[in-house]
C-alpha positions as CSV (number, residue, x, y, z in Angstrom):
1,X,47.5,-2.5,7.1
2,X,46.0,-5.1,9.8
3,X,43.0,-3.2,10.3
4,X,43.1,-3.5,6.4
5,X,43.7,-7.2,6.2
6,X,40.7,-7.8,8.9
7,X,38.3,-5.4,7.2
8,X,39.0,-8.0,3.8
9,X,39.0,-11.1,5.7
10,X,36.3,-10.6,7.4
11,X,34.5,-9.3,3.9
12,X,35.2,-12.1,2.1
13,X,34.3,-15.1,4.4
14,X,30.9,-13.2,6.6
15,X,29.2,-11.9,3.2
16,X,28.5,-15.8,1.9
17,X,28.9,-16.8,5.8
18,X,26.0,-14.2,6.7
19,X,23.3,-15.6,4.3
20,X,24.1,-19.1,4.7
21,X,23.6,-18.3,8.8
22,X,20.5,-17.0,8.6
23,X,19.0,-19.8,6.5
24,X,19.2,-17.9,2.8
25,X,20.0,-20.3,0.1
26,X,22.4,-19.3,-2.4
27,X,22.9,-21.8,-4.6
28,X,26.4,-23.2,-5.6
29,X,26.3,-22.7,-9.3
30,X,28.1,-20.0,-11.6
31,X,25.3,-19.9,-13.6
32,X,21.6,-21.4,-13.0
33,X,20.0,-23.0,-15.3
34,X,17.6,-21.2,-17.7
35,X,14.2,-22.2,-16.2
36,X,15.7,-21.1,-12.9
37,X,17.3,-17.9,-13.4
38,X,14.7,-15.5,-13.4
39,X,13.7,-16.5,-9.4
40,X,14.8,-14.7,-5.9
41,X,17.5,-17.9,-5.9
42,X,18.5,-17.2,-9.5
43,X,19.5,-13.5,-8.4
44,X,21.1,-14.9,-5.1
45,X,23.1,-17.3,-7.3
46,X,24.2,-14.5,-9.6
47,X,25.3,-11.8,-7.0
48,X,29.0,-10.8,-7.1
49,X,29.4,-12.4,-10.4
50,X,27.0,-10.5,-12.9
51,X,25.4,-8.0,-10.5
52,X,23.6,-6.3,-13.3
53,X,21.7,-9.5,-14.9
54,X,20.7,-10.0,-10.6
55,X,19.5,-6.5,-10.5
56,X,17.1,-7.2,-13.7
57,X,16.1,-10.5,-12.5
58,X,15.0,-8.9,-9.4
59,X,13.4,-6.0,-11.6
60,X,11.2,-8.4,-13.3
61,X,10.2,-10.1,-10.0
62,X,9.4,-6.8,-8.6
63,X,7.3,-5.9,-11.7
64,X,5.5,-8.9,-11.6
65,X,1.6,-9.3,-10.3
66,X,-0.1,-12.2,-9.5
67,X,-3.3,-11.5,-11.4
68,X,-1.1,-12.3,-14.2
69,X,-0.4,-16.5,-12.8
70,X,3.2,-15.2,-10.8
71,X,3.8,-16.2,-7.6
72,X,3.4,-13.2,-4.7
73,X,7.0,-12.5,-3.8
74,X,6.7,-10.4,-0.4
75,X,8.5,-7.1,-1.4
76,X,11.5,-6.8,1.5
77,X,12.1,-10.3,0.3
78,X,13.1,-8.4,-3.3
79,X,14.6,-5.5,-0.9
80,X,16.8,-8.4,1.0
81,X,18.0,-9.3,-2.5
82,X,18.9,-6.1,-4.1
83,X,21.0,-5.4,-0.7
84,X,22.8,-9.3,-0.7
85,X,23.7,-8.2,-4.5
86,X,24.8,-4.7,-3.7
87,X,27.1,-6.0,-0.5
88,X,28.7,-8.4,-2.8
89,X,28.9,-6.0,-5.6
90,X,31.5,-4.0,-3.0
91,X,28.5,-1.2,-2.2
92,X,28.0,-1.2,1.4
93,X,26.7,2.2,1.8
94,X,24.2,1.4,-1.2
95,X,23.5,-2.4,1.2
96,X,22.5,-0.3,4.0
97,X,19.9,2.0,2.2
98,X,18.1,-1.3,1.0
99,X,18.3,-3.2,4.6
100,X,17.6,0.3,6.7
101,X,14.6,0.6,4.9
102,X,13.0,-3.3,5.7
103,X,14.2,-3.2,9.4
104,X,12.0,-3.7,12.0
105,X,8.9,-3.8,9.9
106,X,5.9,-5.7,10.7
107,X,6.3,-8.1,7.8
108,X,10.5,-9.2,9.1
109,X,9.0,-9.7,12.9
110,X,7.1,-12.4,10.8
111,X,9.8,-14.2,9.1
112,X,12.4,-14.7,11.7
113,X,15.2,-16.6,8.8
114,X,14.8,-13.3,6.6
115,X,15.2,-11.2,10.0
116,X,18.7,-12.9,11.3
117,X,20.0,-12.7,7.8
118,X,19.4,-8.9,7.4
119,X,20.8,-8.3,10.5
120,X,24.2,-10.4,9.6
121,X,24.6,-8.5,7.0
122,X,23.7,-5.3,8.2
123,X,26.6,-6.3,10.2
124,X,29.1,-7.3,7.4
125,X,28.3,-3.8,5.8
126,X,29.5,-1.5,8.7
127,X,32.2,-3.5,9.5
128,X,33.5,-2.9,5.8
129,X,32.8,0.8,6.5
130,X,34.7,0.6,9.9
131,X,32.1,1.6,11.3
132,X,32.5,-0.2,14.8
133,X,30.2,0.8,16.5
134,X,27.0,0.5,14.8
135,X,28.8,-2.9,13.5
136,X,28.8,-4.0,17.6
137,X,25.4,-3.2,18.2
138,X,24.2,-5.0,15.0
139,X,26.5,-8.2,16.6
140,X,24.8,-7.6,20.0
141,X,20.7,-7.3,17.8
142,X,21.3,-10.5,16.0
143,X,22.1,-12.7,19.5
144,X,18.7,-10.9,20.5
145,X,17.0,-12.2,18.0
146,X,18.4,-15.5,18.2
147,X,17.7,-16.2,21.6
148,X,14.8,-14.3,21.0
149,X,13.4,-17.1,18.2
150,X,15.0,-19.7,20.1
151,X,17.2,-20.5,17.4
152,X,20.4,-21.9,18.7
153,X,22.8,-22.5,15.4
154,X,22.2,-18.7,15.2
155,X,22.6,-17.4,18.0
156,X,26.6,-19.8,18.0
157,X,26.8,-17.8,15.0
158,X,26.1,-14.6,16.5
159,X,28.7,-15.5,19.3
160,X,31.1,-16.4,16.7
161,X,30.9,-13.2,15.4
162,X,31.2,-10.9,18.6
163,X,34.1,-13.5,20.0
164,X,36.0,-12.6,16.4
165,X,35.2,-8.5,16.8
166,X,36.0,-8.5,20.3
167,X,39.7,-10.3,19.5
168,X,39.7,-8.0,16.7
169,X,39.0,-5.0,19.2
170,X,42.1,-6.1,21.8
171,X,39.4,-8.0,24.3
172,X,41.4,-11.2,23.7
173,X,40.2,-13.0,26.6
174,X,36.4,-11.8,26.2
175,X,37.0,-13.0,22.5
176,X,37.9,-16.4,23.2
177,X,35.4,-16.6,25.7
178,X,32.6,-15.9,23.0
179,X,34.1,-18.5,20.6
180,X,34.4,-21.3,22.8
181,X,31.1,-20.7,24.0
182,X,29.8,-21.1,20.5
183,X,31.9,-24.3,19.8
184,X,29.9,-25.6,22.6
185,X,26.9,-24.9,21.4
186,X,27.7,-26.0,18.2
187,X,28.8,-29.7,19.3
188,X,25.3,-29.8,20.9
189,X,23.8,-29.6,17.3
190,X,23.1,-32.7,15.3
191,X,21.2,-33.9,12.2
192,X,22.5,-29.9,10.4
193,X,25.4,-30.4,7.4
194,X,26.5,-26.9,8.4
195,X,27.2,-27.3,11.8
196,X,30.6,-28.9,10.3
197,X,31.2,-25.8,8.1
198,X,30.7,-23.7,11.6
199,X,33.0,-25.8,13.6
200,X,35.6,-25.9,11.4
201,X,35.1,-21.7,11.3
202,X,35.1,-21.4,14.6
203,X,38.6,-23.0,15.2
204,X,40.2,-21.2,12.4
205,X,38.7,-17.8,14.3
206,X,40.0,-19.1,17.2
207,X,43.4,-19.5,15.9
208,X,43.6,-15.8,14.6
209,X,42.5,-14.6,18.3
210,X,45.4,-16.5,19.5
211,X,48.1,-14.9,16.5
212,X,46.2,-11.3,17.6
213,X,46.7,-11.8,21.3
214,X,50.7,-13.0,20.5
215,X,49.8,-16.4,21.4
216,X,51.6,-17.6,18.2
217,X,52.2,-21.5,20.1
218,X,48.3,-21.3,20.5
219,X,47.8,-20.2,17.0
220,X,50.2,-23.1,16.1
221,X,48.7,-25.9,17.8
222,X,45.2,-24.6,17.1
223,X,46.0,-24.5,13.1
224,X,47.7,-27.5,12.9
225,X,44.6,-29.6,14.6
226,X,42.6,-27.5,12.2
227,X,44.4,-29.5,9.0
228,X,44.1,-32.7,11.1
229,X,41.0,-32.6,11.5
230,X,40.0,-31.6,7.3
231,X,42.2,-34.7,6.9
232,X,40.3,-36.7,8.7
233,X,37.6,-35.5,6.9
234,X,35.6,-38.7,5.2
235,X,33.5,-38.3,1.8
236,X,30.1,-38.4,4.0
237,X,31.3,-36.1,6.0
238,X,31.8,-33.6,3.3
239,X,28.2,-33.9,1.4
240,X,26.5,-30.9,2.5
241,X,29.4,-29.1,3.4
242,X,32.0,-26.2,2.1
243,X,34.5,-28.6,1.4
244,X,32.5,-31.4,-0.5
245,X,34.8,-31.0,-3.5
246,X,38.4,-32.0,-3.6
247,X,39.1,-29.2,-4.7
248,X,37.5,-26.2,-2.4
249,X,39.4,-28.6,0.0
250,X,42.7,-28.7,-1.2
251,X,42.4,-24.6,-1.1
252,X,41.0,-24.6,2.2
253,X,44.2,-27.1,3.5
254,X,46.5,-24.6,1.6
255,X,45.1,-21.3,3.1
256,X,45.4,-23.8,7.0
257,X,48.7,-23.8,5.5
258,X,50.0,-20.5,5.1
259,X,48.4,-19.3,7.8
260,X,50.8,-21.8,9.7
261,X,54.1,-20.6,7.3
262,X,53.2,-17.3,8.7
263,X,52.7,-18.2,12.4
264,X,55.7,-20.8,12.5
265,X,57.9,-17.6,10.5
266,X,56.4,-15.2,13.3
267,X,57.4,-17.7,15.9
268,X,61.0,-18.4,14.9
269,X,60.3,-21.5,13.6
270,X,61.7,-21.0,9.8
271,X,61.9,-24.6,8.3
272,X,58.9,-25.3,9.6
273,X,57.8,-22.3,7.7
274,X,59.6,-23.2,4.7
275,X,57.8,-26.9,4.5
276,X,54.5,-25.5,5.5
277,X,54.5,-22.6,2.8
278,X,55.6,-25.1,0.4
279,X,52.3,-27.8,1.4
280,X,50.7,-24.9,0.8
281,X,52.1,-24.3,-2.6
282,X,51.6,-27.9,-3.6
283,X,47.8,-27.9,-2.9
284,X,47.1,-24.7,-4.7
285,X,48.4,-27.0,-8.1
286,X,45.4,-28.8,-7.5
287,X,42.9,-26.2,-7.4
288,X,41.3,-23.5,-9.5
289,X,42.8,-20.5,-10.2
290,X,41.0,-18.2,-8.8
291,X,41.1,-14.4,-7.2
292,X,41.7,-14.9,-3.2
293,X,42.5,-12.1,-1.3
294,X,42.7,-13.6,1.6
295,X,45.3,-16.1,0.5
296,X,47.5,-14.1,-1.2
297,X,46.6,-11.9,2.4
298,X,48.3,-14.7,4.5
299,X,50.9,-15.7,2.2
300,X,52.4,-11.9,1.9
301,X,52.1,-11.7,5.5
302,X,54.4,-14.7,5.8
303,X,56.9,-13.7,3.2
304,X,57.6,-10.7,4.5
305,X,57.3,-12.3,8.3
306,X,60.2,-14.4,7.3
307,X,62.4,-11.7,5.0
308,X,61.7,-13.2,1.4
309,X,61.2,-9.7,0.3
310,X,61.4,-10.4,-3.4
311,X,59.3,-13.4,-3.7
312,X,56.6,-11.1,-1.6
313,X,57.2,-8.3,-4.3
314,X,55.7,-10.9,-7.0
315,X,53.3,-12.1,-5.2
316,X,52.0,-8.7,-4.6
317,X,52.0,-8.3,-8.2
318,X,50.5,-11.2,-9.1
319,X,47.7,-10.6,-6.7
320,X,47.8,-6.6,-8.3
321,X,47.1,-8.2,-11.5
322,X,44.6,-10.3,-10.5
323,X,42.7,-7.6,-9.0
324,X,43.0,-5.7,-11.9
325,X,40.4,-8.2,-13.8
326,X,37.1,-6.6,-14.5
327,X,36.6,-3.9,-12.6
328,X,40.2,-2.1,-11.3
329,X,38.2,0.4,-9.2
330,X,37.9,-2.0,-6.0
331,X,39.1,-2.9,-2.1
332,X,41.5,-5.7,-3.9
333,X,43.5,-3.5,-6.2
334,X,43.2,-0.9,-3.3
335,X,44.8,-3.6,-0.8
336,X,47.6,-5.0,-3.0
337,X,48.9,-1.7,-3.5
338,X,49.5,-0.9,-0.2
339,X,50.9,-4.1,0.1
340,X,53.5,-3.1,-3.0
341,X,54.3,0.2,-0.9
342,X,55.0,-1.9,1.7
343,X,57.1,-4.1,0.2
344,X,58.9,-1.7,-1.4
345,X,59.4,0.5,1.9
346,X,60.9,-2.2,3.2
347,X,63.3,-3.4,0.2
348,X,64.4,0.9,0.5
349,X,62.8,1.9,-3.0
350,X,61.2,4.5,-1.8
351,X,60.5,6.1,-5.3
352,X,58.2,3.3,-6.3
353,X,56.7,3.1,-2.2
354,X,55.4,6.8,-2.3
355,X,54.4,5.6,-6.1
356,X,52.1,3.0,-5.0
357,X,51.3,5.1,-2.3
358,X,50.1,7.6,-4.3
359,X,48.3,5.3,-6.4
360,X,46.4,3.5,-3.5
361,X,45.5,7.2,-2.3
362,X,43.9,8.1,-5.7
363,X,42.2,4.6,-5.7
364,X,41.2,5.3,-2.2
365,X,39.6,8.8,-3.4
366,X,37.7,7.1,-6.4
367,X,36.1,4.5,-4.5
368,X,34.8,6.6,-1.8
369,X,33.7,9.1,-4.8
370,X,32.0,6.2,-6.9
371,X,30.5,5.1,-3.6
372,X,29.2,8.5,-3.2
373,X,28.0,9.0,-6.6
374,X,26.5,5.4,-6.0
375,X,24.6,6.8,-3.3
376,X,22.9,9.9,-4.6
377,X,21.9,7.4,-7.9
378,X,20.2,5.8,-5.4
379,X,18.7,8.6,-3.2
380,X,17.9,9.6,-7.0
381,X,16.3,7.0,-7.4
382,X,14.3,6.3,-4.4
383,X,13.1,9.7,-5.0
384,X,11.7,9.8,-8.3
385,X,10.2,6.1,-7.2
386,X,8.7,7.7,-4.4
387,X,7.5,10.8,-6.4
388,X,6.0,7.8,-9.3
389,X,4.3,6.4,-6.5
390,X,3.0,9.8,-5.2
391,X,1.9,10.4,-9.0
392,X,0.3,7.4,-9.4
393,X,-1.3,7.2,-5.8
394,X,-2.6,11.0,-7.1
395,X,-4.0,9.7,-10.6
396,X,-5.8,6.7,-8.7
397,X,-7.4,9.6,-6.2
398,X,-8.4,11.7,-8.8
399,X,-9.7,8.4,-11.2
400,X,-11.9,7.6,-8.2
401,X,-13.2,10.8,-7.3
402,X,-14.0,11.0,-11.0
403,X,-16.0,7.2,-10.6
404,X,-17.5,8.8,-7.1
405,X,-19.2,11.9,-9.2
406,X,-20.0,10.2,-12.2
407,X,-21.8,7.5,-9.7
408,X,-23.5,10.1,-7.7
409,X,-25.0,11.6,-11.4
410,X,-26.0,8.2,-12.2
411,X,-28.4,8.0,-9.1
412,X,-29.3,11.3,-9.5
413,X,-30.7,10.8,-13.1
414,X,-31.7,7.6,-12.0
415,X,-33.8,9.0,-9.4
416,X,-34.9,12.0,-11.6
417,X,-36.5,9.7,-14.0
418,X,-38.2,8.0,-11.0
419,X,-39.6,11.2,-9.4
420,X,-40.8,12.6,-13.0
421,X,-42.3,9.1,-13.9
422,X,-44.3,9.5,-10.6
423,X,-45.2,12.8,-11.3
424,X,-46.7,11.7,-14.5
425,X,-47.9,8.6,-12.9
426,X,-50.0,10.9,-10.1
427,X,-51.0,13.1,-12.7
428,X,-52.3,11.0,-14.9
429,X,-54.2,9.7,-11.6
430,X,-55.2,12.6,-10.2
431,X,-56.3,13.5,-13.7
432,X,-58.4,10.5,-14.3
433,X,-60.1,11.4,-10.8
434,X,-61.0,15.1,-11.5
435,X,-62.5,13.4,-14.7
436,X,-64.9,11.2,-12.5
437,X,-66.3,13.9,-10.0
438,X,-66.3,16.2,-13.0
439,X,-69.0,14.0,-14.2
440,X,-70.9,13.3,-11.2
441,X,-71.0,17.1,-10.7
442,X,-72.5,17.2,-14.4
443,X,-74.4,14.2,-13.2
444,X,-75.7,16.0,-10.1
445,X,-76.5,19.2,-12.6
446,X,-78.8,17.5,-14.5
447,X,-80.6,15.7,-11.8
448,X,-81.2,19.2,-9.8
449,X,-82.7,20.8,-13.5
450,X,-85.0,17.3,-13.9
451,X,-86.2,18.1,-10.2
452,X,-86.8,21.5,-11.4
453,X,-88.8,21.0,-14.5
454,X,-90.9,18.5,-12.7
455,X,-91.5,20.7,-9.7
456,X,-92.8,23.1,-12.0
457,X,-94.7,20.7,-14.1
458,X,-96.3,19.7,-11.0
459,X,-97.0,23.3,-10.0
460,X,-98.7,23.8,-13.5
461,X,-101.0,20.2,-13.2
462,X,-102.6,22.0,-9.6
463,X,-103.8,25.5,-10.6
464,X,-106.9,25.9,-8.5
465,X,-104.9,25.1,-5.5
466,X,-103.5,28.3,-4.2
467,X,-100.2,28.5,-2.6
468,X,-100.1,29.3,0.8
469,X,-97.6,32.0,2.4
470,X,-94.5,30.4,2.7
471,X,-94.7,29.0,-0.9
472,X,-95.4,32.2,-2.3
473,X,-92.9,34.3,0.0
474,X,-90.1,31.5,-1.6
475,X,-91.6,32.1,-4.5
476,X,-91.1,35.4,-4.3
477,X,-87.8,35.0,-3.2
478,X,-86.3,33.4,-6.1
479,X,-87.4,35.6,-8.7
480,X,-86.2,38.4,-6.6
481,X,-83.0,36.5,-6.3
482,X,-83.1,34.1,-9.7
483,X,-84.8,37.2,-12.0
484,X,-82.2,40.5,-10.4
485,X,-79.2,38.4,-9.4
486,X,-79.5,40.0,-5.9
487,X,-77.0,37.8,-4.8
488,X,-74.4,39.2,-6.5
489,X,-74.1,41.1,-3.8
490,X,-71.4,41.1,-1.3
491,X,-72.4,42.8,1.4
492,X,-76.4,41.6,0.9
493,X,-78.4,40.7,4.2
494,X,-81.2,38.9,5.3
495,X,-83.1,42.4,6.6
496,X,-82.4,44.1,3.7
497,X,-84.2,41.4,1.3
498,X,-87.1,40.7,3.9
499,X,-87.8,44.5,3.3
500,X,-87.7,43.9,-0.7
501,X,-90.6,41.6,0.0
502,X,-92.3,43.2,2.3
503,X,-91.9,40.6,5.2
504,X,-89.7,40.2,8.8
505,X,-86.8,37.9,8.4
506,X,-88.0,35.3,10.5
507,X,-90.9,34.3,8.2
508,X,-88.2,35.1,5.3
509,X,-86.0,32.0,7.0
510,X,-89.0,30.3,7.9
511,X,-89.7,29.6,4.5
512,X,-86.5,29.0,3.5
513,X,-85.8,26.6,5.5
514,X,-89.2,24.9,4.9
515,X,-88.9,25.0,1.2
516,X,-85.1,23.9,0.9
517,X,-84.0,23.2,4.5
518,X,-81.2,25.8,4.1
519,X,-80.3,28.9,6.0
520,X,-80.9,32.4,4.1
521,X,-76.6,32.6,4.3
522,X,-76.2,29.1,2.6
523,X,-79.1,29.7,-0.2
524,X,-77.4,32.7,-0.9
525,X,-74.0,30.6,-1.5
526,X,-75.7,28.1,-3.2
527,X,-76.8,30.6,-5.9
528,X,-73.5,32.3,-6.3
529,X,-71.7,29.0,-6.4
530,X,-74.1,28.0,-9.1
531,X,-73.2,31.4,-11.1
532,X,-69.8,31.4,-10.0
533,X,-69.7,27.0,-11.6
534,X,-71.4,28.4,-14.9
535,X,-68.9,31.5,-15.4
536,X,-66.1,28.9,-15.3
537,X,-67.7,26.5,-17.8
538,X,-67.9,29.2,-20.3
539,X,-64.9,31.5,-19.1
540,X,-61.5,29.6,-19.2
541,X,-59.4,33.2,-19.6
542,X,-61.0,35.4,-16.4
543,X,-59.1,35.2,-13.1
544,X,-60.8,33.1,-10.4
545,X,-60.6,36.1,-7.8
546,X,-62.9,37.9,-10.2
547,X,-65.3,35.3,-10.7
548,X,-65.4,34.7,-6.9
549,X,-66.2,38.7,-6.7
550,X,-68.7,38.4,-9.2
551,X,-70.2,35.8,-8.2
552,X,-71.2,38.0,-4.6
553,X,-68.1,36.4,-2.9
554,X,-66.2,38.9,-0.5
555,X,-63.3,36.1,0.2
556,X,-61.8,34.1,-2.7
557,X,-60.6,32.0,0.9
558,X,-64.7,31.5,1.6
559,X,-65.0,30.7,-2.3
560,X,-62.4,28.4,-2.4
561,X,-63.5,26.3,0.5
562,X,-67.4,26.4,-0.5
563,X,-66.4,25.5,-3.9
564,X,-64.2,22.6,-2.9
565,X,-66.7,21.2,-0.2
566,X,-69.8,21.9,-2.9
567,X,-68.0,20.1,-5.8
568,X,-65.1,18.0,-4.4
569,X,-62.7,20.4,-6.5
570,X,-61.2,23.5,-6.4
571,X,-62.3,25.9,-9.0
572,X,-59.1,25.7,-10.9
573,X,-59.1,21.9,-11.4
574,X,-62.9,22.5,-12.2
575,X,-62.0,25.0,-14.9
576,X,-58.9,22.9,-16.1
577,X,-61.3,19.2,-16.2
578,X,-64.3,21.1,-17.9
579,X,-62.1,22.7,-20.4
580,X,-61.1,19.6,-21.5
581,X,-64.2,18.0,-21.4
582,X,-66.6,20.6,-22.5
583,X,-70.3,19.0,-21.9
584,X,-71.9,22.6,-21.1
585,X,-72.7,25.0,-23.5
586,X,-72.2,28.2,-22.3
């Protein structure tokens, strides 16, 4: 039942205590106001009262771009929400999947308020699973970081909250130790509304140490200079602070209160008690009626402390029904039915104990099942997200692998049409250049036949002279050559000719080189070119090796390359240009 009690006690005060210590603002209001409510403080304000509307206010934040005019909200900013509205929605387990999966990212070591305030309530949440361990080392992380941003109001908090786990734990001494050295701390802080709030914490922690270590005169003197000292409390002392409304300090005077019934009861002391619990009662006629565990907490512990068995039994009730409101599946209704078996051990009913004992075990069972099924909705869920992500990261891979080919094809058709429009570009060129030496070799043509016909004309003007040997061995010559096509030839030689005319060879070049300053080898090309040039003016269908081999050529390689230095062309652009352009007869 204590470790109960502390489990709730510490719930209720550390969840709003957490965020308010590490700088979060959670405004006061039941209910923002409607330009308001759909922003990270709209869901803050709304947690533990309608966590469903703060889980689709954060849904729309998180679903919101800034391309479309939003404001960026960082996303473990959204992550820090969903767990503050899941923690006060009694889902711990479901708290810690949100803040495990934000901690110690790159983005939190930046924002040291949002760091502290994960780490309080990281934690709040394990020390509502009991979970001491991990709870102490979370304690023992947020001083770190405290110290570690040089934050001092944090890092009293931080001590606050070890010195209250440490009394909590049976270290009374070290305990104390850790609150006072907070308190100290604290008084050092000036010009921060809160540091009031923290003081006044600090000595009402202090005073449960004391009750926990059986130092109920402590507790007493402790609790009493605690409701001093929220009497003395002035209006501009209160701005800013938990207590700023009559009201909220009226309740906070009658919980000082019944804490004190119970600790004067514990100590003997029962008038005292008696006038205290009855303060107590006349304070909460001038407040709100609302659910407090934690009061109704102290006030059973006193009743039964001081034997008022059946006024605890309706109490218990009352604070059964309360609990009941809403939701009945929770750590309230859980609590005050234990606190009914109690009771009702202790009045000897034990038919309706081991009821309510039953009952809290069944309630027990459902909440750890809900929390359960709670949790694989949300590894559910976090899966499918994750697998949506994965699908979508997959689509955008594939979209811009598609964008990648599609780009690649452009170029290359792109570059196609470049390379075929300079292929008709060179052709066209080239084309327009064959055309040109075509015609100077038809120009060249016509000149060698003028030279010709007036060579002969000549000839004919200067009969009596006669020719002397050389002229008439060239002579000679050409008919042989001109008149029999001996050049047609392949394998003809310059001996072989020389005895056709009845000559040596040497007077045979002699008078070819005086006559046309060629070699008997490079006459005898010039001829077959000459036959070889007229075959493919009039022949545009007989292959070029057989021309060449017609012609007296026994290499189309030699043919090729006397062709191509005679003409500036090669025989097949020569053939192609002339039958385009045919200026020959054939």
């Amino acid at each position: 039942m204590f470790r109960l009690y502390s489990a709730l006690l510490f719930r209720i005060f550390a969840v709003a205590f957490s965020a308010v210590a590490a700088g979060v603002c959670i405004p006061a209001a039941a209910q923002p106001a409607a330009d308001t409510l759909y922003t990270l403080d709209g869901a803050y304000a709304l947690a533990g009262k309608n966590g469903a509307l703060a889980r689709q206010i954060l849904d729309s934040l998180e679903r919101q771009h800034p391309s479309k005019g939003h404001s960026a909200i960082p996303r473990y900013k959204i992550v820090a929400a969903r767990a503050f509205v899941a923690s006060r929605d009694l889902n711990p387990r479901r708290a810690l999947l949100y803040l495990h999966s934000i901690a110690d990212t790159d983005e939190l070591r930046n924002d040291p308020e949002t760091d502290l305030f994960i780490t309080a309530l990281m934690c709040n949440e394990y020390q509502v699973l009991n979970r001491h361990d991990e709870m102490l080392r979370s304690m023992l992380l947020y001083l770190d970081k405290a110290r570690k941003y040089k934050n001092r109001l944090r890092e009293a908090v931080a001590l606050l909250y070890l010195g209250d786990t440490y009394s909590r734990d049976g270290a009374h001494e070290k305990g104390l130790q850790h609150l006072r050295a907070a308190q100290e701390i604290l008084r050092t802080q000036t010009g921060n509304k809160k540091v009031t709030d923290y003081l006044l914490w600090s000595r009402e922690l202090e005073a449960e140490a004391c009750f926990r270590a059986g130092d109920y005169s402590g507790a007493i003197r402790i609790t009493r200079d605690l409701i001093a000292w929220y009497g003395r409390l002035t209006r501009q002392q209160r701005a800013g602070t938990e207590v700023e409304e009559d009201r909220n300090l009226n309740f906070r005077q009658a919980q000082n209160h019944i804490s004190l019934a119970r600790l004067y009861a514990l100590n003997g002391e029962t008038a005292q008690a008696a006038g205290a619990y009855a303060e107590a009662q006349r304070l909460l006629a001038n407040t709100d009626k609302v659910l407090s565990p934690q009061m109704h907490e102290l006030a059973l512990d006193y009743l039964k402390a001081a034997g008022r068995y059946p006024e605890a039994l309706r109490r218990a009730w009352q604070y059964l029904d309360e609990a009941r409101v809403g939701d009945t599946v929770n750590l309230f209704n859980l609590a005050a039915k234990r606190q009914l078996s109690d009771i009702y051990r202790h009045l000897g009913d034990y038919p309706h104990a081991w009821n309510m004992e039953h009952q809290a075990a069944v309630l027990a069972d459902s909440l750890y099942a809900r929390a359960n099924y709670e949790t694989a909705l949300e590894l559910r869920t976090v899966y499918e997200t994750t697998e949506q992500q994965a699908q979508i990261l997959r689509q955008q891979v594939t979209i811009s692998r598609i964008r990648t080919v599609a780009g690649i094809l452009l170029i290359g058709i792109v570059a196609l049409g470049i390379i075929l429009w300079l292929l008709w570009w060179n052709g066209r060129r080239v084309k327009r250049k064959n055309r040109q030496l075509f015609e100077q070799v038809a120009q060249l043509g016509e000149v060698r036949k003028e030279l010709h016909r007036i060579r002969r004309a000549l000839q004919e003007q200067e009969p009596h002279r006669p020719e002397d040997g050389d002229n008439q061995l060239y002579a000679a010559l050409d008919r042989l050559m001109r008149e029999q096509e001996r050049f047609r030839d392949p394998n003809l030689t310059r001996e072989q000719v020389a005895a056709e005319l009845g000559t040596n060879k040497l007077y045979l070049s002699r008078a070819i080189s005086e006559h046309c300053s060629m070699t008997f080898l490079e006459y005898t090309n010039h001829l077959r070119l000459e036959c070889a040039k007229a075959m493919l003016l009039c022949d545009h269908t007989t292959k070029i090796e057989a021309i060449a081999a017609c012609s007296g050529f026994n290499s189309v390689r030699t043919f090729y390359r006397l062709f191509q230095k005679y003409y500036r062309l090669t025989p097949s652009e020569f053939r192609r240009v002339a039958s385009s352009y045919k200026t020959h007869p054939c």
